[in-house]
Structure formats: C-alpha cells, structure tokens
Residue frames as qw, qx, qy, qz and C-alpha x, y, z in Angstrom:
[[0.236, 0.820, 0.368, -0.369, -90.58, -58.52, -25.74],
 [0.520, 0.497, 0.446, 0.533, -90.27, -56.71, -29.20],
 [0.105, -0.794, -0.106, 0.590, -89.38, -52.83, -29.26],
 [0.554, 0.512, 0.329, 0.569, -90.04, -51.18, -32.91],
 [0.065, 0.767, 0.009, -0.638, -89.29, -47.58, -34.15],
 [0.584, 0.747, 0.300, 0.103, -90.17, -46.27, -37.51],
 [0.583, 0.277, 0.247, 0.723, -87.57, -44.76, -39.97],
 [0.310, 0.842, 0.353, -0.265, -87.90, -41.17, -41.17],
 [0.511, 0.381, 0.334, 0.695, -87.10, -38.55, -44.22],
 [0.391, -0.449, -0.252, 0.763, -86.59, -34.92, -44.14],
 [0.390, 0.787, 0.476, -0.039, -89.20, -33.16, -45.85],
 [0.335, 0.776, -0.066, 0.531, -87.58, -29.60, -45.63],
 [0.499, -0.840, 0.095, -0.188, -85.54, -27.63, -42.94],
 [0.833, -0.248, -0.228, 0.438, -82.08, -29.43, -43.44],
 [0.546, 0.030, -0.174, 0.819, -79.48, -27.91, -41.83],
 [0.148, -0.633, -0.041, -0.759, -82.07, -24.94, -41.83],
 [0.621, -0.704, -0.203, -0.277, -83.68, -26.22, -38.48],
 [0.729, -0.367, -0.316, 0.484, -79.87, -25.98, -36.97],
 [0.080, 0.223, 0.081, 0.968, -80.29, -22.23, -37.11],
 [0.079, 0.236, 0.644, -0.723, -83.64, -22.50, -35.58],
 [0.527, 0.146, -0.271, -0.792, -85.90, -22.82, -38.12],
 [0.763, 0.061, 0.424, -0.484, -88.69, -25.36, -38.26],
 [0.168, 0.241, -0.801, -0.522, -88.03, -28.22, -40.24],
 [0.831, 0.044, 0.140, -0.537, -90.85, -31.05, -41.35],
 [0.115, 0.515, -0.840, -0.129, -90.26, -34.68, -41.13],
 [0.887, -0.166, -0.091, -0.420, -91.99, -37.75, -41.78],
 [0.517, -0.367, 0.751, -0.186, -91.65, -41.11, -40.18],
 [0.748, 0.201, -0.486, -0.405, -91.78, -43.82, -42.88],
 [0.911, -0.259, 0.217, -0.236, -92.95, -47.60, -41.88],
 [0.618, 0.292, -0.642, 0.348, -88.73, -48.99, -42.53],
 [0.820, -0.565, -0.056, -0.066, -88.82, -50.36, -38.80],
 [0.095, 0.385, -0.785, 0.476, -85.85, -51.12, -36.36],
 [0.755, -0.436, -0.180, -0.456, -86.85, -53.70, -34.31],
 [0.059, -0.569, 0.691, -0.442, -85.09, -54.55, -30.95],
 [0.845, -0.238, -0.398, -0.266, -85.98, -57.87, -29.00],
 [0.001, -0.484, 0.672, -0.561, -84.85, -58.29, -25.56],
 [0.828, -0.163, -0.502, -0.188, -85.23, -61.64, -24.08],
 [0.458, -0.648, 0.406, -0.454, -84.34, -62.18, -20.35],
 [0.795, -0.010, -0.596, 0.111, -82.23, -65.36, -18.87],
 [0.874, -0.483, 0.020, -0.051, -81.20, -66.88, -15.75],
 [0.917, -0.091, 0.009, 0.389, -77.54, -68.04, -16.55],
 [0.654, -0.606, 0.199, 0.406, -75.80, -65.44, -16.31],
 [0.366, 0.172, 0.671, 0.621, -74.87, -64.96, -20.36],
 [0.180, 0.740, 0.143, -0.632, -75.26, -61.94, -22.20],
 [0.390, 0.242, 0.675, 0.577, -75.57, -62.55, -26.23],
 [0.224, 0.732, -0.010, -0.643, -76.11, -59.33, -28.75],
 [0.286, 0.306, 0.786, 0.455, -76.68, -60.45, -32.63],
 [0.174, 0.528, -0.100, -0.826, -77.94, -58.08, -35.38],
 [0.543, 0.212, 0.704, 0.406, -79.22, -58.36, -38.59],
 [0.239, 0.961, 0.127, 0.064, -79.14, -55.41, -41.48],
 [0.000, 0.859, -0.511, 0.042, -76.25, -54.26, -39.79],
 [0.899, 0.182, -0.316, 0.241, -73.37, -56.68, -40.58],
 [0.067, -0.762, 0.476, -0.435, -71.85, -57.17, -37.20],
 [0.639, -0.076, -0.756, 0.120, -70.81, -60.32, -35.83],
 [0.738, -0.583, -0.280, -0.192, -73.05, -61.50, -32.45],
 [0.037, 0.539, -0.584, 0.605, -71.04, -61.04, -28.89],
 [0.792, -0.493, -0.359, -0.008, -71.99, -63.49, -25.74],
 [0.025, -0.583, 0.568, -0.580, -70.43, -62.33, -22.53],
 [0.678, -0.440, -0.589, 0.013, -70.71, -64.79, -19.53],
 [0.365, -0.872, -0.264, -0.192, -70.17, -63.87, -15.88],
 [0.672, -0.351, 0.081, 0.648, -66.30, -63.50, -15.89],
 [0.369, 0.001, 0.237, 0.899, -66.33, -60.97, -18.38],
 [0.100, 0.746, 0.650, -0.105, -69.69, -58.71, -17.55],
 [0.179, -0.566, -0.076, 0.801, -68.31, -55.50, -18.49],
 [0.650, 0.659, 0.269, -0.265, -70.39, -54.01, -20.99],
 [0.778, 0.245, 0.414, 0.404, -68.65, -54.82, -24.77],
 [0.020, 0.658, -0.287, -0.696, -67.44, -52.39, -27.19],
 [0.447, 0.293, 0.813, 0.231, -68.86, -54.52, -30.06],
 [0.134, -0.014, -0.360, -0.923, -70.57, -52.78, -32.72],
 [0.435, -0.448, -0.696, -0.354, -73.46, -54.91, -32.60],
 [0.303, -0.695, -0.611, 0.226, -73.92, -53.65, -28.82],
 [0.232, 0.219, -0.099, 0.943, -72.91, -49.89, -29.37],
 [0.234, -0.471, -0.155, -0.836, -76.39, -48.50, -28.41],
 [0.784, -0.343, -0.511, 0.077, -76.84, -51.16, -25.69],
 [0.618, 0.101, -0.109, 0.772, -73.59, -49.47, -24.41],
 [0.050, 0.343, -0.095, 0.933, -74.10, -45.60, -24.96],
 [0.546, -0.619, -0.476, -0.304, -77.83, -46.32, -22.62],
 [0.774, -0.291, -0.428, 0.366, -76.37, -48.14, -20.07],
 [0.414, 0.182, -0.141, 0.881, -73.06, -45.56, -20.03],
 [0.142, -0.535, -0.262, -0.790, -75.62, -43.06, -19.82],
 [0.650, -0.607, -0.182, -0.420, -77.26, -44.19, -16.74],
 [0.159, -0.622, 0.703, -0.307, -73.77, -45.03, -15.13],
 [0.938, -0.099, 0.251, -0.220, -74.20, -48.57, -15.49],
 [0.400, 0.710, -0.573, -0.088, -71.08, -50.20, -16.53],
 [0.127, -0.317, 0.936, -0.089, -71.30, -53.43, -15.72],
 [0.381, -0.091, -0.156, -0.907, -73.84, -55.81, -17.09],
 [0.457, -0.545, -0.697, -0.086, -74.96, -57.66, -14.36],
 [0.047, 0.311, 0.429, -0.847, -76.40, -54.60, -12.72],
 [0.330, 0.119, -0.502, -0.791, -79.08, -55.01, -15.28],
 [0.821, -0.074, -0.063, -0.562, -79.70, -58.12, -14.94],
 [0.845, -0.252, 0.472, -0.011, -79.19, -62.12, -14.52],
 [0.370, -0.091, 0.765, 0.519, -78.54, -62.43, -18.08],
 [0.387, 0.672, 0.206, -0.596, -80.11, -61.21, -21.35],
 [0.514, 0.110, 0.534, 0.663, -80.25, -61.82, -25.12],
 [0.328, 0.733, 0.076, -0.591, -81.03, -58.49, -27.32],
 [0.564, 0.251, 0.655, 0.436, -81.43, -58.93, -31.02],
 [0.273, 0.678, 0.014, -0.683, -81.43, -55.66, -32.90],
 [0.480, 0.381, 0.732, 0.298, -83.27, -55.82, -36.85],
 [0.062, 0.714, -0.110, -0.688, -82.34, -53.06, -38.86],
 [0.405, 0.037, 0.717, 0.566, -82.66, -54.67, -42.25],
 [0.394, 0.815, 0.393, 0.163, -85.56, -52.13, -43.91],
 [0.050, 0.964, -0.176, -0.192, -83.04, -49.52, -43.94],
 [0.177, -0.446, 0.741, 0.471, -80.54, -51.63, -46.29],
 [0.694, 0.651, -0.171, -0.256, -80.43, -52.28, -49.74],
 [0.869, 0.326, -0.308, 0.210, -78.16, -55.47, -50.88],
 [0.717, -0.148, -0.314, 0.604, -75.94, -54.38, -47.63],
 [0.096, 0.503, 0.234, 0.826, -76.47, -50.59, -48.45],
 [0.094, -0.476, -0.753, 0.445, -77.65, -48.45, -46.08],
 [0.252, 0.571, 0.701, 0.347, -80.35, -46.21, -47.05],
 [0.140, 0.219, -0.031, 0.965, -80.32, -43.33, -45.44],
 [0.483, -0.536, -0.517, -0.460, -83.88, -43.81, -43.44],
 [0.552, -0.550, 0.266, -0.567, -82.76, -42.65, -40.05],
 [0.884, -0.224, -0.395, -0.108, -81.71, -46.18, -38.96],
 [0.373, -0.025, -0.699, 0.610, -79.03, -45.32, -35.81],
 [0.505, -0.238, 0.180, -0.810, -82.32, -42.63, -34.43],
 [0.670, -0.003, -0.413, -0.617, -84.53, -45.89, -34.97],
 [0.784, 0.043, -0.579, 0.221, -82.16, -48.24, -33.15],
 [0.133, -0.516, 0.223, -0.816, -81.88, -45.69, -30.42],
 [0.514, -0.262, 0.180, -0.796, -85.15, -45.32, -29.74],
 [0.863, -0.146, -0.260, -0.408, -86.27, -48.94, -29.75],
 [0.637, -0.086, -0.607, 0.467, -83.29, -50.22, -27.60],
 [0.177, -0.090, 0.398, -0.896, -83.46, -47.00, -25.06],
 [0.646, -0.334, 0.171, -0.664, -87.32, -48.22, -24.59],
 [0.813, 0.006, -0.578, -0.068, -86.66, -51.74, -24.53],
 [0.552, 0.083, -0.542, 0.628, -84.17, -50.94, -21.78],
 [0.253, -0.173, 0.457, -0.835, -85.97, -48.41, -19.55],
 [0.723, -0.251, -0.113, -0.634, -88.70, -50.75, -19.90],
 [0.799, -0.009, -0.567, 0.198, -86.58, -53.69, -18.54],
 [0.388, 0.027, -0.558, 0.733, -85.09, -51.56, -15.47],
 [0.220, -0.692, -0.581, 0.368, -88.63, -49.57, -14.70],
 [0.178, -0.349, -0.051, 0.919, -87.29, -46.20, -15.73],
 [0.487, 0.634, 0.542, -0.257, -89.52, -43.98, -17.31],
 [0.611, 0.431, 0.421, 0.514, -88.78, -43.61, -21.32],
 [0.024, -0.839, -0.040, 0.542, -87.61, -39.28, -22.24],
 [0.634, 0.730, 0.040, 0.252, -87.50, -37.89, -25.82],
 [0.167, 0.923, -0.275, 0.210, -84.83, -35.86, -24.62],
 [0.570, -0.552, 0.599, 0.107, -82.69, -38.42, -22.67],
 [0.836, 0.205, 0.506, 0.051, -83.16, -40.46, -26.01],
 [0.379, 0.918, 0.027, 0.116, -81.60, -37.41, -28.00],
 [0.542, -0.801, 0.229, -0.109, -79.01, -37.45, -25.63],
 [0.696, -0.255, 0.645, 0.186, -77.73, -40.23, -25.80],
 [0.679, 0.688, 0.254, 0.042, -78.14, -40.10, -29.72],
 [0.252, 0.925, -0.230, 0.165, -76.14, -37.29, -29.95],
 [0.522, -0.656, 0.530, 0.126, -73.24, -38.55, -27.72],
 [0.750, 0.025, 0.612, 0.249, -73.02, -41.68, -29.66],
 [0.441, 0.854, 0.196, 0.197, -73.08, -38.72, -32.60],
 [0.674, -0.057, -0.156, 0.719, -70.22, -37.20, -30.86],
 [0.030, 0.592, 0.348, -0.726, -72.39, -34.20, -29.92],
 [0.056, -0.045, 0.665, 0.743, -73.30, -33.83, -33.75],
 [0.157, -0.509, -0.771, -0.350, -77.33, -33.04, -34.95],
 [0.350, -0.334, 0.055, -0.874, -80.30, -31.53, -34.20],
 [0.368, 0.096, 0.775, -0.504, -82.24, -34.38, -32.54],
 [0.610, 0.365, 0.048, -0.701, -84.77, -34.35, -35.24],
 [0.694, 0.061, -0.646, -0.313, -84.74, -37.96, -36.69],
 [0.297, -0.085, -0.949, -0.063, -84.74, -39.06, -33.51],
 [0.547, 0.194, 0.337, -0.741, -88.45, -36.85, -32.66],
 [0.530, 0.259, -0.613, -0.526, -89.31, -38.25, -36.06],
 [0.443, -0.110, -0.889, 0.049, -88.85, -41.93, -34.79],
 [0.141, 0.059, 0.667, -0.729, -90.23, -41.14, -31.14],
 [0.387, 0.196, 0.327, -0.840, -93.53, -40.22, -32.71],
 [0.415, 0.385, 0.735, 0.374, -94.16, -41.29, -35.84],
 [0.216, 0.848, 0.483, 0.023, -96.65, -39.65, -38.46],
 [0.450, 0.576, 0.122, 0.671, -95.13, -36.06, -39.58],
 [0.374, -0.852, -0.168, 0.325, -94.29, -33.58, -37.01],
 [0.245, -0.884, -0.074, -0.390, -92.57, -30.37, -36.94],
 [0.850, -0.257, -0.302, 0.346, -89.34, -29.58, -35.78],
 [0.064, 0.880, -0.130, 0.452, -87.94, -26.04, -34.02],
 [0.295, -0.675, 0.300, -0.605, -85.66, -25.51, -31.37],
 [0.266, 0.156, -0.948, 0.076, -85.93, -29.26, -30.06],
 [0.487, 0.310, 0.518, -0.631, -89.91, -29.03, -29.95],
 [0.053, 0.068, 0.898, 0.432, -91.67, -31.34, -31.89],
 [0.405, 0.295, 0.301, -0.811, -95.05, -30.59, -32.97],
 [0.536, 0.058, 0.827, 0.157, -97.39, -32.32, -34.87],
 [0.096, 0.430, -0.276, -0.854, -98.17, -31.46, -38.52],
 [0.671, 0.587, 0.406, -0.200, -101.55, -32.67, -40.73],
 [0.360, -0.111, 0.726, 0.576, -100.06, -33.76, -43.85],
 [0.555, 0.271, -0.027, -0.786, -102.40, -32.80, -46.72],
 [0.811, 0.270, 0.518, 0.022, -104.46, -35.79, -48.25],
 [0.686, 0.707, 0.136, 0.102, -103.59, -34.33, -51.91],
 [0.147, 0.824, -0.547, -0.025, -99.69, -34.04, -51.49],
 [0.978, -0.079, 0.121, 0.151, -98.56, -37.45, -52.48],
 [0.201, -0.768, 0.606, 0.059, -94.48, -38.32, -52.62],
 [0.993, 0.091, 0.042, 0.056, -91.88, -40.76, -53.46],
 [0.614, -0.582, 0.499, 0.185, -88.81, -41.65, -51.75],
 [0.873, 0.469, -0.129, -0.041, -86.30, -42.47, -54.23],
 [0.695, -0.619, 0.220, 0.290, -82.65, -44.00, -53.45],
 [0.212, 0.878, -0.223, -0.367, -79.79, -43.06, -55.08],
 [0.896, 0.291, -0.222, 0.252, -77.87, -45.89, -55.28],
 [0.427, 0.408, -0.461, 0.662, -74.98, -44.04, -52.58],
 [0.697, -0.447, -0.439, 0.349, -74.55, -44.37, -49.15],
 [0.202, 0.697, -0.207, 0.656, -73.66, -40.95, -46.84],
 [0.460, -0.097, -0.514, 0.718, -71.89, -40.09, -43.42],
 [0.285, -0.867, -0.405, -0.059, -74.63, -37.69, -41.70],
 [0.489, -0.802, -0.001, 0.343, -71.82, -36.16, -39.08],
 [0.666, -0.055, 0.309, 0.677, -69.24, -35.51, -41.82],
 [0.272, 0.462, 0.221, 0.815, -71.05, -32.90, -43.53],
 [0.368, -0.849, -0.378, 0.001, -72.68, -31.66, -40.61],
 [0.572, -0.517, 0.110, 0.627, -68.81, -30.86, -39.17],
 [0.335, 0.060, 0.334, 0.879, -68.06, -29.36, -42.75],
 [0.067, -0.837, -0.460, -0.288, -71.57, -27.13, -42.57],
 [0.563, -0.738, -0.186, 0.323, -70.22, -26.03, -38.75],
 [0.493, -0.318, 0.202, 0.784, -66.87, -24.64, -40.65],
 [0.255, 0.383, 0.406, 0.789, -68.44, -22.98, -43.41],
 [0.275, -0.837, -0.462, -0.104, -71.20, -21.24, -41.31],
 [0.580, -0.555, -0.111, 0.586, -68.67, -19.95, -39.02],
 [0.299, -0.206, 0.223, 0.905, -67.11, -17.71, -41.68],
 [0.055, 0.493, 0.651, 0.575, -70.26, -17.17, -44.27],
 [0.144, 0.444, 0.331, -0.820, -72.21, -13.96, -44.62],
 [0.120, -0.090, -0.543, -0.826, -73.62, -14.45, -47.88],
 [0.484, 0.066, 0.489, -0.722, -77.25, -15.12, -46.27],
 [0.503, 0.023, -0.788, -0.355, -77.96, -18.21, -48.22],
 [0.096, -0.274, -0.905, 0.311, -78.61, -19.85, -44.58],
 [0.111, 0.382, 0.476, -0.784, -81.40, -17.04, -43.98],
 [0.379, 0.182, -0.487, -0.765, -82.90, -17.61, -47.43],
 [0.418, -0.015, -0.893, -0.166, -83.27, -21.27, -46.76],
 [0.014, 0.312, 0.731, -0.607, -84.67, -20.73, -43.09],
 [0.384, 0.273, 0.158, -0.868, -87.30, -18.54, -44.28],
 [0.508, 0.116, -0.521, -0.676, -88.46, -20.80, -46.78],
 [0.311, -0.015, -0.906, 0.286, -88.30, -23.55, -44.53],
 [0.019, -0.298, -0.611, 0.733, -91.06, -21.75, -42.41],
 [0.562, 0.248, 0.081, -0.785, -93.34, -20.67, -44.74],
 [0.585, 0.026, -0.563, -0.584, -93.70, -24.01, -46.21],
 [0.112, -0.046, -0.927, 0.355, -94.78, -25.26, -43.08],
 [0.279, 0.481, 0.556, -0.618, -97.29, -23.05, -43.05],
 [0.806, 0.407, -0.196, -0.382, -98.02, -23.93, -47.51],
 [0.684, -0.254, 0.681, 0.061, -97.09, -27.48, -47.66],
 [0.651, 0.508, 0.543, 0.154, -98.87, -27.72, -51.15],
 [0.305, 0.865, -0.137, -0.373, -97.32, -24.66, -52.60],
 [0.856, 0.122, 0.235, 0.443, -95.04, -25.83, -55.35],
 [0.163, 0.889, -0.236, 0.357, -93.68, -22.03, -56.07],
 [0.479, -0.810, 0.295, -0.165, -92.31, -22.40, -52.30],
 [0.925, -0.321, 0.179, 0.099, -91.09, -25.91, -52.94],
 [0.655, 0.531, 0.149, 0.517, -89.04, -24.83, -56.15],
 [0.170, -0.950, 0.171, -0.197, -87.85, -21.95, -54.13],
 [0.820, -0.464, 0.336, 0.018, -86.86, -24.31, -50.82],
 [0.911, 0.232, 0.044, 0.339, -84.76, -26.68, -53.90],
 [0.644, 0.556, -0.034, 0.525, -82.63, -23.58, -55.14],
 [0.104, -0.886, 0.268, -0.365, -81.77, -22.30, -52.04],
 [0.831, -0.282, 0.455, 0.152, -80.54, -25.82, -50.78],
 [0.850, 0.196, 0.035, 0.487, -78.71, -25.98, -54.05],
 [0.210, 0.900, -0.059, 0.377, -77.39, -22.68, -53.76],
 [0.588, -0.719, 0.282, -0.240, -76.21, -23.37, -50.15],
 [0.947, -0.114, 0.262, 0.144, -74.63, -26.68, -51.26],
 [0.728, 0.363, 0.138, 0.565, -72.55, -24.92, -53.70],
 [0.045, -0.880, 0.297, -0.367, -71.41, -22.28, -51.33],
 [0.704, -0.558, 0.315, -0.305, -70.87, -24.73, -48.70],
 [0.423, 0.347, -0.834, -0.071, -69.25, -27.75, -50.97],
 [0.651, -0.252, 0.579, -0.421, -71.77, -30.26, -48.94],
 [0.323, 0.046, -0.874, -0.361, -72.37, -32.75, -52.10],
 [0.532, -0.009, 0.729, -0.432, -75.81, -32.44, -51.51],
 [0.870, 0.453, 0.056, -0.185, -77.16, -32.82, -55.00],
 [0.501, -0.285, 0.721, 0.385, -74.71, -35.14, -56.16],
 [0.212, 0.048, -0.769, -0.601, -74.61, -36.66, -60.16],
 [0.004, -0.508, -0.860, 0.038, -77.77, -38.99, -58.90],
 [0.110, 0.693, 0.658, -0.271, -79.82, -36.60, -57.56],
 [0.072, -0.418, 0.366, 0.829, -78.95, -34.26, -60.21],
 [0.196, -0.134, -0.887, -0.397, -80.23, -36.41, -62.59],
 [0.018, 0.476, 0.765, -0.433, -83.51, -37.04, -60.33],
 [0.145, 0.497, 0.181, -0.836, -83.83, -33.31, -60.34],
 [0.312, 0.177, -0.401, -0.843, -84.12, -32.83, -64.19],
 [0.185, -0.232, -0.887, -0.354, -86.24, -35.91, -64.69],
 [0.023, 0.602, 0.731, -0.322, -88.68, -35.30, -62.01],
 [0.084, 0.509, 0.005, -0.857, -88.92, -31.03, -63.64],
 [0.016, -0.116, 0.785, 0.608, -89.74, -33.30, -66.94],
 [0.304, -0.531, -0.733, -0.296, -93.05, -34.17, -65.69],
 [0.457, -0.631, -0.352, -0.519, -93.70, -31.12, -64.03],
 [0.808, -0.422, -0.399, 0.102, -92.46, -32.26, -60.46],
 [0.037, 0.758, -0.498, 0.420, -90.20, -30.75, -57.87],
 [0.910, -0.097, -0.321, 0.245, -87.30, -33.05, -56.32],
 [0.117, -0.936, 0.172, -0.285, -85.19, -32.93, -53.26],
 [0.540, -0.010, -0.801, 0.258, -82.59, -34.68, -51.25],
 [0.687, -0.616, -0.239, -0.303, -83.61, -35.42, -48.23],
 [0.838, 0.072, -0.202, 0.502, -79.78, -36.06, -46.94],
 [0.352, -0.859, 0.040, 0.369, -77.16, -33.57, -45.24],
 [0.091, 0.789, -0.526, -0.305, -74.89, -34.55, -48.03],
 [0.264, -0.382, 0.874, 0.144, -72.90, -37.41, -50.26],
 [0.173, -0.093, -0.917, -0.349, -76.18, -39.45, -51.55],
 [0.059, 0.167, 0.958, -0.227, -79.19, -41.51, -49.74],
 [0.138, 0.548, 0.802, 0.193, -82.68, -40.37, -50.58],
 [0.167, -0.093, -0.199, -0.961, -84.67, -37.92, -52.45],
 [0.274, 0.547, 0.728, -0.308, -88.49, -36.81, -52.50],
 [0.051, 0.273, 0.581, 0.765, -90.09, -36.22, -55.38],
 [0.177, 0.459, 0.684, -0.539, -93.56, -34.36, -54.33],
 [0.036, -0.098, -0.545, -0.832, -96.73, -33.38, -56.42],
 [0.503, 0.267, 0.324, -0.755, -100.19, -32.80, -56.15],
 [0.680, 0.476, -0.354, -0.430, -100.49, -34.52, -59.70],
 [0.784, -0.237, 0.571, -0.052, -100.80, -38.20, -58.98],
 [0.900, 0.227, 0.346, 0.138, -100.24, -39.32, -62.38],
 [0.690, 0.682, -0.138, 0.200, -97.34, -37.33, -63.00],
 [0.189, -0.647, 0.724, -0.145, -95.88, -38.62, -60.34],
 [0.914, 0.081, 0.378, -0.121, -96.80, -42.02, -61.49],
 [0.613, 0.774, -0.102, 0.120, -95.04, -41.07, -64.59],
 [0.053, 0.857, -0.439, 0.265, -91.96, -40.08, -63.00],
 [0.848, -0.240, 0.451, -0.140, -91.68, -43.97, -61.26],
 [0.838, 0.491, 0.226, 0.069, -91.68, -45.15, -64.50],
 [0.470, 0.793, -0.304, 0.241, -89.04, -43.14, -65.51],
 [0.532, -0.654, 0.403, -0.357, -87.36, -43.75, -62.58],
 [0.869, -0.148, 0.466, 0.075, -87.39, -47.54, -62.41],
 [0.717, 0.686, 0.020, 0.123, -85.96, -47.36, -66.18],
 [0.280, 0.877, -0.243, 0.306, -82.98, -45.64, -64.87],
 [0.784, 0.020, -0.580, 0.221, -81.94, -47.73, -61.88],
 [0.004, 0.411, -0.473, 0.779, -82.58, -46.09, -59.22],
 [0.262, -0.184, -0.895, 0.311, -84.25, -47.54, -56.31],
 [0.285, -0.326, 0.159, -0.887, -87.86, -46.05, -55.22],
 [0.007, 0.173, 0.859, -0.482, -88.56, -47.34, -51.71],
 [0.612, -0.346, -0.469, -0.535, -92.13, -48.69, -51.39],
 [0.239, -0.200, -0.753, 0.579, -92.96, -46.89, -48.19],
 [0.289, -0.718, -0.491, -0.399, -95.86, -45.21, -46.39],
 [0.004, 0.459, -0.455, 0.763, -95.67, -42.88, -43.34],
 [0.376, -0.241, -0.817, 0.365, -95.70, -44.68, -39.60],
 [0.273, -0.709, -0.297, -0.579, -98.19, -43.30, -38.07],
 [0.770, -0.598, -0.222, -0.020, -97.14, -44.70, -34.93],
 [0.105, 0.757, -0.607, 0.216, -93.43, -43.80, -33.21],
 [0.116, 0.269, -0.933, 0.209, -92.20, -46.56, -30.75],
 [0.759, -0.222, -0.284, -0.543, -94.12, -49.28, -30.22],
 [0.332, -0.319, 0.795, -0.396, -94.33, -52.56, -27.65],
 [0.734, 0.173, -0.536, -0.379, -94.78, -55.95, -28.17],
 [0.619, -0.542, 0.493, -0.283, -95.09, -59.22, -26.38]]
C-alpha cells in the first residue's frame, strides 16, 4: 500500500504562532510518499529516494530496529510505541520512502518534507498494526525526532491539507480567497529549521523590545484580512525588524533581492522559512503583476516552484 502527505509553506505567523498567535499555512501538492510492502521471510529492507541515503535490509539475526537514516522515522514510530524490535511488527517488510518533490538537483527545498515523511510513514504504520492514526501522537513523535523543537504546525499542515489555521496546537480550517493568488519562489539555499528556532529561544528569553508582540498582532488580524496588502506590508517589516533584532538570517541576500523586485511591480514578498534561505511568497491580488514578477524572476535564477495547494492531507492507496 502507498501512504502520501502533502508539503506545506508558511503563509504568516512564523515564530509568531510560538507565542500563541495564529499562524496560516498552506499545504502545497510536493508529496512524500511512503510504500510499505509486507513479506514472509523474515527480511526487513528500507530504500529512499530524494533523500540520499543508502537502502538497509535487516534479516532475522539482526531485527533490532536500525539507526540508518533512511529508517529514522520508521524508528522514532516504532520507539514511540515501545517497539524495539522489528519482528514485533511483523514477518518481514519492505518500506520505500519518496521524498523527491521537495529537492532541487539534491537541494532540499524547504516544503516541510521531515512533517510529510512523518505523517505518511506514522499512517502507513498504524495502519499496518491496527492502531488508530492521532494528529497529536504524529506531532509527537515529530517533535522528538526534532529534539523537542517546533510548534507542530507543518505537521497540521500535512495532516490536513488545504490551508488551515494554526493557534495553540488547534488547527482550524481557513477559506483561502479565490482572488489572492501566490508564488512560491526558491532561493537557491538550503536551511536548518531547529537551529534558528534554538537561536529565537535565546533571544526571546532576554528581549523586551516588543517586536514579538508587533508581529503576533499582525499575524491575527491578517487572518481575519487575508487580502489586505497594508497588513501584509506591515506583517513583512515586523518579521524584518524581528530578524534584525534577533540575527535569524531570515531575509538573507536572496530574499532581499526577491523583496525589492517583487515591491517593483507593486507586490509584497515574504520568506516563508525560520531562517538561512528556502522559500518565499510573493502574494497579490493583481494577477498580471504577479505574472510580471515570474518573469523577472526566472531572468534572475531563482527557482519558482510550480505548485498548487493539496487539498487533501494524508492519503491511502492500494
């Protein structure tokens, strides 16, 4: 059987929604797909592809789950459910995890792809042992394998799909408008989620300048104006303002650049990252000057991912 989960990007609300504000996030259609094939003999084989991680076969002298890379989320489940041995699973088992829309020439993109792999091994696996599937055991285990790092919110994102709402670890779903189109644009740099999270955690600790309590507030009212562009051009300069109290490198040189081009036609750009690189959104109400801004775009070598938002979160196949 096939187990997928959908990618996602981080409208608004980073770092705001670990303060308890609401953040908005969409699920885009870069898949993870998991494939878990049942055997007889005894012989446990794990093989990837996207991630570059060389395949593992255990047989029945050496069943103790691996420490491979290619089975890490196999691993943190299992662990999770006190299983540590893996024929208490099963006779024997091949899992193939396919994480290749969330890389670029080897690159990874920054689309949410360990939430994605998560979720679509954690249901593959509670659907092999009977158990029933929990957003919040699936966060769990996320976060461990995070080293207790995140809010949980890429992997609601994946769970559901479509655009939800995120407060408090309650997801909620959130009617996109028809007349706010986007585009996802990579930078061309790769970033470490938990690194600047850990360097947010130290600067918070000491900061009083209320930059976080600017950003939260905006973060909430543009859940509730999605289409304002005052709010969005607000939302930007209190994320850059934060980034340069905080030293996160979120707007790097790229998405510097980004910014001015996308203000050239009119547009307001963000990252979508915690920090270091992977992907902006460019949003507008004004389809053909955000056509415009492609153009300019592709000219300049940056990468803009040709995606659409999953409507669906995890899915099942036979």
């Amino acid at each position: 059987m096939k187990f997928t989960a959908p990618g996602k990007a981080v409208l608004w609300g980073e770092y705001a929604v670990l303060t308890g504000a609401p953040a908005a996030i969409m699920a885009v259609n870069a898949t993870a797909q998991v494939s878990i094939e049942t055997r007889s003999d005894q012989t446990w084989h794990f093989s990837s592809a996207g991630f570059d991680s060389p395949s593992v076969s255990v047989n029945e002298e050496g069943e103790t789950l691996p420490t491979a890379p290619t089975t890490g989320f196999t691993a943190a489940v299992l662990q999770h459910w006190g299983i540590q041995h893996l024929n208490e699973l099963c006779a024997g088992m091949h899992l193939h995890t396919d994480s290749s829309d969330f890389f670029s020439a080897g690159q990874k993109l920054g689309l949410g792809s360990s939430a994605a792999v998560c979720n679509a091994t954690y249901a593959g696996l509670c659907h092999l042992l009977d158990k029933e599937p929990s957003l919040a055991e699936a966060q769990q285990i996320h976060r461990n394998w995070q080293s207790g790092k995140g809010s949980g919110l890429d992997v609601a994102a994946s769970w559901f799909g479509g655009v939800i709402t995120y407060q408090n670890g309650v997801a909620q779903p959130f009617q996109w408008p028809e007349d706010l189109h986007w585009q996802l644009v990579w930078t061309g740099k790769s970033a470490k989620t938990t690194d600047h999270i850990a360097s947010f955690d130290t600067w918070r600790q000491t900061d009083d300048s209320g930059l976080l309590d600017d950003l939260s507030a905006l973060s909430s009212l543009l859940c509730e104006q999605p289409t304002s562009n005052d709010l969005l051009k607000q939302y930007q300069k209190a994320l850059f303002a934060l980034d340069q109290s905080a030293k996160l490198n979120i707007f790097t040189t790229e998405h510097l650049s980004l910014v001015k081009l996308a203000a050239s036609h009119g547009l307001t750009y963000k990252p979508c990252g915690a920090g270091g690189g992977d992907i902006g959104i460019a949003l507008s109400q004004d389809k053909d000057a955000l056509e415009k801004f492609r153009s300019r775009v592709s000219d300049q070598n940056f990468l803009l991912l040709d995606l659409e938002m999953a409507k669906h979160g995890i899915t099942v196949k036979d």
